[in-house]
C-alpha positions as CSV (number, residue, x, y, z in Angstrom):
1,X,-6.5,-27.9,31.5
2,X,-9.1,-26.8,28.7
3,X,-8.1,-23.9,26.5
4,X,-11.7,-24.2,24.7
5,X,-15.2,-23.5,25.3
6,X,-18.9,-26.0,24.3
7,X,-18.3,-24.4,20.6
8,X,-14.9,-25.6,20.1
9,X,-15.3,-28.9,22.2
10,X,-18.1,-29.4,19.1
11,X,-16.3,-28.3,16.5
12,X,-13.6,-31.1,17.8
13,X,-15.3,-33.9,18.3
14,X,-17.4,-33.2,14.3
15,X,-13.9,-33.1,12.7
16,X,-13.1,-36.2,15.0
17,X,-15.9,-38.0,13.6
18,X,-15.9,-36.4,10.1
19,X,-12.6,-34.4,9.0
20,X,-13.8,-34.5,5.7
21,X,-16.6,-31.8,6.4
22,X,-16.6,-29.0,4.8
23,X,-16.5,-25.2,6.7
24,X,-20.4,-24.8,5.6
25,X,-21.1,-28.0,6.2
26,X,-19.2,-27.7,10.4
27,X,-20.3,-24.2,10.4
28,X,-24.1,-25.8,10.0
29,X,-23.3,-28.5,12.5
30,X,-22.3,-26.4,15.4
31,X,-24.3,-23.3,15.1
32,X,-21.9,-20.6,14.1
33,X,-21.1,-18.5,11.0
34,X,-19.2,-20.0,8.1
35,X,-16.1,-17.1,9.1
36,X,-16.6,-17.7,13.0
37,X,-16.5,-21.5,12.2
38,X,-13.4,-20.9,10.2
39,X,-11.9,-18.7,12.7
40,X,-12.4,-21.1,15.5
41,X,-10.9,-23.9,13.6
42,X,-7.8,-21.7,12.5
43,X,-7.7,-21.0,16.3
44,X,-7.7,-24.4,17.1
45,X,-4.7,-25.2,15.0
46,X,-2.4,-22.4,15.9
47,X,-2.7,-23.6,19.6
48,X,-2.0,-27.3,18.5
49,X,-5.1,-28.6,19.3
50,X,-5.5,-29.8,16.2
51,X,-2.2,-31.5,14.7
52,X,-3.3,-32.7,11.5
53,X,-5.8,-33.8,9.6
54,X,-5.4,-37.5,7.6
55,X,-7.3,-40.4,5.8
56,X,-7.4,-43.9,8.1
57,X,-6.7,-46.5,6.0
58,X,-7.5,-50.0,6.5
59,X,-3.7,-52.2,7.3
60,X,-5.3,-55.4,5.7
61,X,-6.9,-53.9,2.9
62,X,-3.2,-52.6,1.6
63,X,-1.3,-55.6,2.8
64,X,-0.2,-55.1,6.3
65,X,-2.7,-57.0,8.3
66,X,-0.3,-57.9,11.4
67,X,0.5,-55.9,14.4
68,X,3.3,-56.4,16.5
69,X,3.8,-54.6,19.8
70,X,7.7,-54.8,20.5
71,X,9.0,-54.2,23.9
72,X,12.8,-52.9,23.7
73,X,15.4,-52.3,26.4
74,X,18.2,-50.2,25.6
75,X,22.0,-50.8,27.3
76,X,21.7,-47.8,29.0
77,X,19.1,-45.3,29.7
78,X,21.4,-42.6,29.0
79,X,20.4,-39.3,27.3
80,X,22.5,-39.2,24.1
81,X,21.5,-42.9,23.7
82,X,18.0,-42.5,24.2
83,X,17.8,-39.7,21.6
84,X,19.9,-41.6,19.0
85,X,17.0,-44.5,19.2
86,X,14.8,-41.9,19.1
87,X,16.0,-40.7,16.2
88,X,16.7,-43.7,14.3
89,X,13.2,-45.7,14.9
90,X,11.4,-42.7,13.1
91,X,13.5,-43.8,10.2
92,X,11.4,-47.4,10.4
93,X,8.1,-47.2,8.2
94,X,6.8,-50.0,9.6
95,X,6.8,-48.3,13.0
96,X,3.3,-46.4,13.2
97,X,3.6,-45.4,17.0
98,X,6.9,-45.4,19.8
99,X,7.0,-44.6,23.5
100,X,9.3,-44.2,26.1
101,X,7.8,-46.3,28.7
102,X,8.2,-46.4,32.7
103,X,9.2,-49.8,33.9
104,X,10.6,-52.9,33.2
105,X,11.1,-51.8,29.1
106,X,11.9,-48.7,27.8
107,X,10.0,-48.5,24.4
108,X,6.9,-49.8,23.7
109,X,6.9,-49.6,19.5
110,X,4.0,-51.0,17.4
111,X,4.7,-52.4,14.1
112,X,2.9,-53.2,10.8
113,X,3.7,-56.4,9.2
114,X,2.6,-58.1,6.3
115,X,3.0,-61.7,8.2
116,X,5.9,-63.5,10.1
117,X,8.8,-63.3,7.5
118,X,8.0,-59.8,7.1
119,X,8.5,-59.4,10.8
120,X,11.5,-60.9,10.8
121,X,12.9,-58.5,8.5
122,X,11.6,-55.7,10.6
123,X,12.9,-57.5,13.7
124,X,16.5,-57.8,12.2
125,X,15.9,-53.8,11.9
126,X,14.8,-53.0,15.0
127,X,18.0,-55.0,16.8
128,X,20.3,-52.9,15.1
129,X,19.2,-49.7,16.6
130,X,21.5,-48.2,18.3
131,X,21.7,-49.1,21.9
132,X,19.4,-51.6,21.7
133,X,20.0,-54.8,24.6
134,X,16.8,-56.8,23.8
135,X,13.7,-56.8,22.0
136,X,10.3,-59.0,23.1
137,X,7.8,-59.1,20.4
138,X,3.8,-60.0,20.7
139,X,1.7,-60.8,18.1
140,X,-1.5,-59.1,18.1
141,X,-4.2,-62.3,17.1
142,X,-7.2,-59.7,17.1
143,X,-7.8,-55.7,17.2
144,X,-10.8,-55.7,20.2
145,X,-11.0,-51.8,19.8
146,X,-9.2,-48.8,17.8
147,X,-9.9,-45.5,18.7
148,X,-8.4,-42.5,16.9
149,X,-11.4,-40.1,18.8
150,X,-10.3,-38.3,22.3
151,X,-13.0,-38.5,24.7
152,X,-14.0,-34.6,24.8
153,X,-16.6,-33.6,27.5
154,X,-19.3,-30.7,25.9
C-alpha cells in the first residue's frame, strides 16, 4: 500500500541517495517550497516512513572487515523464549541485523567480526543465549552487492 504521492516518492529516494541534503538544497531538487519541502519530510517521519537518518560507515575501514551470517535454532519455538532471545541478541554489538526466519532455522543474525578469533568470542556469546540448541555459522568470502536504498517506483 503507498501512503505517498510522485513528490514524496522524490523526496525519498533524494534523502536515500543523499541524507545529507539540506531542506533548500531537497526543496531545489524536487520542485517544492523550502516549508512545503519541510512539511512533507516532517510528514514523512510522523508516519514512519522515514525511521532515521545515519552515516554508513565502511566495516573494514574501522576494523570489522568480516561478516558472518549465523543460522540459530532455539529449543523451542515457544513465545516467552523467543522474546527472551529477542531481547537478549540486541544486547550483542556485533549483531548489526536479526530475523525470525520461516524454515528449517529460526534466526538468521549477521555479525561483524574483526577475523576468526574474534568470531569465536562472539560465537561463545551467541551459544549462551537463552534457548539457543545450535548455531551454523558462514563466512562471508566477498560482499557482491549492499543496498541500503528501497526500490521506490515515481
Amino acid at each position: 500500500m503507498q501512503f505517498f504521492d510522485k513528490i514524496d516518492t522524490a523526496i525519498l529516494n533524494a534523502l536515500q541517495e543523499n541524507g545529507r541534503l539540506t531542506n533548500v538544497e531537497l526543496a531545489e531538487h524536487v520542485g517544492l517550497s523550502e516549508s512545503a519541502c519541510l512539511r512533507r519530510v516532517k510528514n514523512l517521519d510522523e508516519m514512519g516512513i522515514i525511521t532515521h537518518f545515519a552515516a554508513h560507515l565502511d566495516a573494514a575501514a574501522i576494523g570489522l572487515p568480516g561478516t558472518v551470517f549465523v543460522r540459530a535454532s532455539l529449543e523451542s519455538q515457544r513465545e516467552e523464549q523467543l522474546t527472551q532471545f529477542e531481547e537478549a541478541v540486541t544486547h550483542v554489538p556485533e549483531v548489526m541485523e536479526c530475523y525470525l526466519m520461516s524454515g528449517d532455522v529460526d534466526y538468521i543474525i549477521r555479525v561483524v567480526v574483526r577475523d576468526a578469533p574474534d568470531y569465536e568470542r562472539i560465537h561463545h556469546i551467541l551459544t549462551r543465549l537463552p534457548g539457543v540448541a545450535r548455531v551454523h555459522s558462514s563466512f562471508a568470502l566477498r560482499t557482491i552487492l549492499k543496498r541500503s536504498k528501497l526500490p521506490l517506483s515515481s
